[in-house]
C-alpha positions as CSV (number, residue, x, y, z in Angstrom):
1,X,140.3,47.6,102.2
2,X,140.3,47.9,98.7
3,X,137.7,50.4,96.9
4,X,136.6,47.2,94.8
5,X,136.0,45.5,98.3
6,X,134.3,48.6,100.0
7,X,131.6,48.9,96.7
8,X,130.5,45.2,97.3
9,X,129.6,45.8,101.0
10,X,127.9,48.7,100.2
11,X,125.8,46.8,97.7
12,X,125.3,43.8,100.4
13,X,124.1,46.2,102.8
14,X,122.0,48.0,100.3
15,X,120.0,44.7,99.3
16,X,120.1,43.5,103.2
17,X,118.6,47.1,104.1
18,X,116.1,46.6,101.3
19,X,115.3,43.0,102.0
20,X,114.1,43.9,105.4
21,X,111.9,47.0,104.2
22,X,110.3,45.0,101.7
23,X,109.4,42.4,104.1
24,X,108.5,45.3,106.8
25,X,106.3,46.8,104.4
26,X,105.0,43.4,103.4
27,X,103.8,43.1,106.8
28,X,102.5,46.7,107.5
29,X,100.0,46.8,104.4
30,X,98.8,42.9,104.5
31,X,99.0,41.9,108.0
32,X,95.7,42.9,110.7
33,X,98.4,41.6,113.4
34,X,101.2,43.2,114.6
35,X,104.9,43.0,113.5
36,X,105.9,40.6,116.2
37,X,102.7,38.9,116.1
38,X,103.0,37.9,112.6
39,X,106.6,36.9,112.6
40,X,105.9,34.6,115.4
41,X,102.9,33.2,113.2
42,X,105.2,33.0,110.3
43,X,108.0,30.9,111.9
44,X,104.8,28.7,113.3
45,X,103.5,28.1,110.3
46,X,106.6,27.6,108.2
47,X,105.9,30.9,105.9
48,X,108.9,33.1,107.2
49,X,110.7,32.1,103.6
50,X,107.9,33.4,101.8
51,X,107.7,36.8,103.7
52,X,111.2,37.0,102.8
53,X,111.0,36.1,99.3
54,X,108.6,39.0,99.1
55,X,110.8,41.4,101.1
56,X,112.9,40.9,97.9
57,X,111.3,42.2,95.6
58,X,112.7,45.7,96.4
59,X,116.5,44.1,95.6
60,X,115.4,44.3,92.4
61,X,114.6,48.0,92.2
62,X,117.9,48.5,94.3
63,X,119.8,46.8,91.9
64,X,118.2,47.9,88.6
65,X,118.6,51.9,90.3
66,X,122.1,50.9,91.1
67,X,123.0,49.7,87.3
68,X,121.1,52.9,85.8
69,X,124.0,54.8,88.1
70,X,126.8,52.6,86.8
71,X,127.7,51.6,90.3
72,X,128.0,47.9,89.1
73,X,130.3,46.7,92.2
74,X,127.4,47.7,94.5
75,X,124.8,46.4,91.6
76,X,126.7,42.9,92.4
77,X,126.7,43.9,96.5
78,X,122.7,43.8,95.9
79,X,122.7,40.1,94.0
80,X,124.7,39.0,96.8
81,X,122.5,39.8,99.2
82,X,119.5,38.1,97.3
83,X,121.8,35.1,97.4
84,X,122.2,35.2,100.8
85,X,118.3,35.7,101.1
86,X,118.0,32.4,99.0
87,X,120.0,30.6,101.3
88,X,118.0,31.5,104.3
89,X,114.6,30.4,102.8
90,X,116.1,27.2,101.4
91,X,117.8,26.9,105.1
92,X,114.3,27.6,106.7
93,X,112.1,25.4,104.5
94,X,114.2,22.2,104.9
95,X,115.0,22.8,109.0
């Protein structure tokens, strides 16, 4: 695996990582229900894309900290991962 290679999947694993905290904390600090609890209400009530939307928001500090380091192959890891995150709420809102 080339260095170039290794970079990007630290950067996708970065903004996966931070997706899922943002949408963690998301539900921690705005939710009276419980993690599961809310999930399950989420996926009921076709509002999982949005939860995930607002998970994120901390991409953007990942990738922003990760550009201020000049570690632009994991910078474009993170984007990648938003784009992935994109493609899941577009998935989830038309299935």
């Amino acid at each position: 695996m080339s260095k170039l290679t290794k970079e990007l999947f630290i950067g996708f694993f970065i903004g996966i990582v931070a997706n899922l905290a943002g949408s963690y904390l998301y539900i921690f600090f705005f939710s009276e229900e419980t993690f599961e609890k809310t999930i399950q209400f989420a996926i009921e009530q076709d509002v999982l894309g949005n939860i995930i939307a607002l998970g994120a928001i901390l991409n953007l500090c990942a990738f922003f900290i990760l550009l201020k380091k000049n570690q632009v192959y994991r910078a474009r890891g993170v984007v990648m991962a938003t784009v992935l995150a994109a493609l899941l709420i577009l998935i989830s809102k038309f299935l």
